[in-house]
C-alpha positions as CSV (number, residue, x, y, z in Angstrom):
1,X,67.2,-63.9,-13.5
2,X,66.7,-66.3,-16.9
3,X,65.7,-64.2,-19.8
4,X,66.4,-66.9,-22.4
5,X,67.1,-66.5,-26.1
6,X,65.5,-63.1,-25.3
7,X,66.9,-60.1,-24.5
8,X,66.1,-59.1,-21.0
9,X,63.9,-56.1,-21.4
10,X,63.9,-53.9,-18.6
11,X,61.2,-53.8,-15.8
12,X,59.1,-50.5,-15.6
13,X,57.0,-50.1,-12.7
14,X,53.2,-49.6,-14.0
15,X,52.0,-45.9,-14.6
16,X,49.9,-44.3,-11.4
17,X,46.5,-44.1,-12.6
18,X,45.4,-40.8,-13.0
19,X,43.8,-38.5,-10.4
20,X,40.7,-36.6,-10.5
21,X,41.1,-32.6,-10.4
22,X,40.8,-31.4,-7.2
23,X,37.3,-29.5,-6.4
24,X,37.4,-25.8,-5.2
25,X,36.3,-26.0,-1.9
26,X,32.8,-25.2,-1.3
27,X,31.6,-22.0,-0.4
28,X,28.4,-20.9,1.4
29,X,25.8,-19.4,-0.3
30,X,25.2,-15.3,0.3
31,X,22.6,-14.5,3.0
32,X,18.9,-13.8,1.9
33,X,17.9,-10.5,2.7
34,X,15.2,-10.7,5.7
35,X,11.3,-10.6,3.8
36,X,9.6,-7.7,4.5
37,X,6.6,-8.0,7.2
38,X,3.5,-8.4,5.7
39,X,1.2,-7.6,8.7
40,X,-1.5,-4.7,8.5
41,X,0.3,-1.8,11.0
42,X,-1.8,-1.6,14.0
43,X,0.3,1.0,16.0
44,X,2.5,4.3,15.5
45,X,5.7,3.6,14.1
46,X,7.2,5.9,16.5
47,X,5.3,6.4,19.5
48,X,7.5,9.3,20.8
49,X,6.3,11.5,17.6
50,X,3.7,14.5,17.3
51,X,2.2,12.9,14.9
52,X,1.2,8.4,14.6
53,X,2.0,7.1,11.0
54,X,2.6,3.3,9.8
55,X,5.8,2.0,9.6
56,X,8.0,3.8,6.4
57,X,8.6,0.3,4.5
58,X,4.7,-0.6,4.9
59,X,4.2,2.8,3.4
60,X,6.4,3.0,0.5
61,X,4.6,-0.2,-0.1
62,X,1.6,0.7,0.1
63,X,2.0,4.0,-2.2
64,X,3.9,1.9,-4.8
65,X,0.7,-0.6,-5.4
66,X,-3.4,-0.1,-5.4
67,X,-4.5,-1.8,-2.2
68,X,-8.5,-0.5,-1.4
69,X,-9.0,-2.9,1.3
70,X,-5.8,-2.0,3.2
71,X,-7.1,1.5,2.8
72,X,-10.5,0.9,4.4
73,X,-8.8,-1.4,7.5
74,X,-6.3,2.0,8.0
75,X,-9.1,4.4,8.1
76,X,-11.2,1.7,10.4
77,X,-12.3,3.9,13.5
78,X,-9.9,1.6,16.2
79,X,-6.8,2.7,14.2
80,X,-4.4,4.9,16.1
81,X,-3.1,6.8,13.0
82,X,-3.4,10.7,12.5
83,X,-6.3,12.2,10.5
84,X,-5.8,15.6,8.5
85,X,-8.2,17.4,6.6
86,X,-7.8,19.6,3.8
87,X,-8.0,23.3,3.9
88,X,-9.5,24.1,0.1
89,X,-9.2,22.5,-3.0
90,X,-6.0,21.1,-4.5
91,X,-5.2,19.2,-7.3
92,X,-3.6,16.4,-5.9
93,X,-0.3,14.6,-7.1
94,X,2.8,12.3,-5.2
95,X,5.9,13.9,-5.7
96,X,7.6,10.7,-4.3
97,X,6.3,9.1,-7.0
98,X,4.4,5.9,-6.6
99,X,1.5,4.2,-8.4
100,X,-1.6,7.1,-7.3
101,X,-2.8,9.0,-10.4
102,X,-3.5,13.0,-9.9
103,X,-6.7,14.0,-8.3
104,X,-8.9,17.1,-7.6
105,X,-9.0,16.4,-3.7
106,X,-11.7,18.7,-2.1
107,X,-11.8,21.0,0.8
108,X,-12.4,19.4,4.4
109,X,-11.7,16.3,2.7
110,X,-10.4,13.4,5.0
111,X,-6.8,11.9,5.1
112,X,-4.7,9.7,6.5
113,X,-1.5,10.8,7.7
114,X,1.5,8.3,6.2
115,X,4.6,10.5,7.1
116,X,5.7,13.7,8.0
117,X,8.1,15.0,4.9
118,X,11.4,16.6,5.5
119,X,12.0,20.5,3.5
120,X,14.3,20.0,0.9
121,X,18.0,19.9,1.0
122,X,18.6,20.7,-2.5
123,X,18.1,24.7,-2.3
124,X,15.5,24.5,-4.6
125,X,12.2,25.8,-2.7
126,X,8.9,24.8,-3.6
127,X,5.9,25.3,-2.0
128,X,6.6,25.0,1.9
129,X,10.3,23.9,0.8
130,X,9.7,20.2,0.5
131,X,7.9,19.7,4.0
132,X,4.9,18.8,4.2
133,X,3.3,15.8,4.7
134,X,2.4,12.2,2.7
135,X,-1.2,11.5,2.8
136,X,-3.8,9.0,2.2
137,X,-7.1,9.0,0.9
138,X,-10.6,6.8,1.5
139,X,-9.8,5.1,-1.9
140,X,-6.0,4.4,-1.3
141,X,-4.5,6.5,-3.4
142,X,-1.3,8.8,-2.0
143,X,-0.7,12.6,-2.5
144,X,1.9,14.6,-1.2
145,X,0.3,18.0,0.9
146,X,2.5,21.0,2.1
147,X,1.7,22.2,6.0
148,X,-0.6,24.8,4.6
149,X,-2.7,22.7,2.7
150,X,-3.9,20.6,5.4
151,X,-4.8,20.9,9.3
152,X,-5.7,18.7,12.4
153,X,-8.6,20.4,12.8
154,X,-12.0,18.3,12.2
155,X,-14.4,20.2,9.9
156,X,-18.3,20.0,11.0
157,X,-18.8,17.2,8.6
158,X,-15.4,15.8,7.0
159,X,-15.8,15.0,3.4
160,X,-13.8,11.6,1.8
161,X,-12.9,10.2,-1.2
162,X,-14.9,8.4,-3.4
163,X,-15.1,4.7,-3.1
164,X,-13.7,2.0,-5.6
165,X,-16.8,-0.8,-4.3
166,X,-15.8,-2.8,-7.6
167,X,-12.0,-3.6,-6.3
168,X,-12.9,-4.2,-2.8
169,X,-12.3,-8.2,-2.3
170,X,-15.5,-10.4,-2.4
171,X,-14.6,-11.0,1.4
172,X,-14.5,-7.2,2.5
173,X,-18.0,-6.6,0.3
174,X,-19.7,-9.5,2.2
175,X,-19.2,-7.9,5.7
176,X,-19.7,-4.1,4.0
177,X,-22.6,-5.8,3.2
178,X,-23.8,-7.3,6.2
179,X,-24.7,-3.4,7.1
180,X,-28.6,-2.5,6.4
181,X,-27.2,1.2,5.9
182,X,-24.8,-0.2,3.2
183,X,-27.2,-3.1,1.7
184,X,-30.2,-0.2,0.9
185,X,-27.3,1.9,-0.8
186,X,-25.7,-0.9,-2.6
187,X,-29.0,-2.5,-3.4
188,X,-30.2,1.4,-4.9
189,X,-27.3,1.8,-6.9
190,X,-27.9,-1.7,-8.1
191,X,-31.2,-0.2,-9.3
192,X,-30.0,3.3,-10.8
193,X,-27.1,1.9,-12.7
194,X,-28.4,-1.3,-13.8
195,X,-25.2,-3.7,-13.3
196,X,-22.9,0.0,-15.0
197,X,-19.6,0.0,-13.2
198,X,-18.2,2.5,-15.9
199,X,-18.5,4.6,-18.4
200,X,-21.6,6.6,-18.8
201,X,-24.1,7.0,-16.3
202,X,-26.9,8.9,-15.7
203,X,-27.1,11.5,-12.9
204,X,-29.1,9.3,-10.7
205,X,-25.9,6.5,-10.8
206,X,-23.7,9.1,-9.9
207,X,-25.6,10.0,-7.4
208,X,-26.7,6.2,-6.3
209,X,-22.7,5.7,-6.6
210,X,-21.8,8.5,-4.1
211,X,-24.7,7.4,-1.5
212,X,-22.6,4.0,-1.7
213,X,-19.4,5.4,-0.8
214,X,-20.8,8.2,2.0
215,X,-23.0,4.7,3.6
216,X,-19.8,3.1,3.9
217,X,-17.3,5.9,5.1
218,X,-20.0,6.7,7.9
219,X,-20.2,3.0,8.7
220,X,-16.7,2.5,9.0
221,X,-16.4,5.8,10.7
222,X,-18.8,4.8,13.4
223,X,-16.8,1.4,14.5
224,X,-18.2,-1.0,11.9
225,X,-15.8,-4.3,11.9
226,X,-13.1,-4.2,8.7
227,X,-12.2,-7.5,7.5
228,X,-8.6,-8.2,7.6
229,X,-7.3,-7.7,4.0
230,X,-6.8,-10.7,1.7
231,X,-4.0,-9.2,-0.2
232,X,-1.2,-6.6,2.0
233,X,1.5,-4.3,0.7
């Protein structure tokens, strides 16, 4: 090799170019919990039981929100689930907690039956220990009964919750409705409350407001078609 005049520097091979880090491998993302259903219960959850009650998720559900029109499809005359009816007066309140606020709930009242409670574990007795049952009214709302408070027996004429007509859905008051025994009602109260959907009345509202809710019950008692709720548990 000829380096010249110059001294012969020597020969350095060029620098590797730099590498990229190295990514952590990929990893999958967790699994997504399974939705809830969101279908309206149409049979026993356990068909083996004493007793026919929705599924428990649907209930806990249902209990923990205000759902009116999922009320009136449950207490719809095809519906396979248990009725119970109250043996005297009680004020009424859900020891499971839940969104229902206390009520007075009267004697032969109607109820749904939503689960048969298990006596206490704790030691701690109150009432029938705990057991009991979880019921639901005509307007939705859920209370929490011990065994002596209620029975399967059918009074003469069972009694039922007032209504709440102003938070049915638009769709579920169209086919109410479509009844001549609910119209006259609806179209009375119309006339004895004067557009009032609060507040205070006069005695003829109250009583225009409870002729709503009895021409409905009987109605829907008696087979009349429920629409299928807009808005589920």
């Amino acid at each position: 090799m000829t380096c010249g005049w110059l001294a012969c520097a020597p020969v350095t091979a060029p620098a590797a170019p730099a590498t990229e880090p190295t990514a952590p491998p990929a990893t999958a993302p967790p699994p997504v919990a399974a939705a809830e259903p969101t279908t309206l219960p149409t049979s026993c959850a356990r068909p083996d039981a004493p007793v026919c009650v929705p599924d428990r998720a649907f209930v806990k559900r249902l209990c923990n929100g205000s759902f009116p029109d999922v009320a009136l499809a449950l207490m719809a005359k095809s519906t396979p689930f248990t009725r119970m009816y109250m043996k005297g007066d009680v004020d009424g309140w859900n020891a499971d907690g839940g969104a229902s606020a206390r009520a007075r709930l009267r004697l032969d009242e109607e109820m749904l039956l939503l689960e048969r409670r298990a006596p206490s574990s704790s030691g701690v007795v109150v009432g029938s220990g705990g057991a009991g049952y979880l019921v639901m009214r005509w307007d939705g709302n859920c209370y929490t009964l011990d065994d002596a408070e209620v029975t399967a027996k059918k009074p003469a004429s069972p009694r039922h919750a007032p209504l709440p007509w102003r938070f049915y859905a638009e769709r579920t008051k169209s086919a109410l409705l479509g009844s001549e025994k609910i119209l006259a009602a609806y179209q009375r109260r119309g006339r004895e409350c004067k557009g009032a959907m609060s507040g205070e009345v006069s005695k003829a509202c109250e009583q225009a407001d409870a002729a709503l809710s009895s021409a409905v019950v009987s109605e829907v008692r008696e087979g009349m078609a429920v629409p299928a709720p807009e808005r589920l548990p």
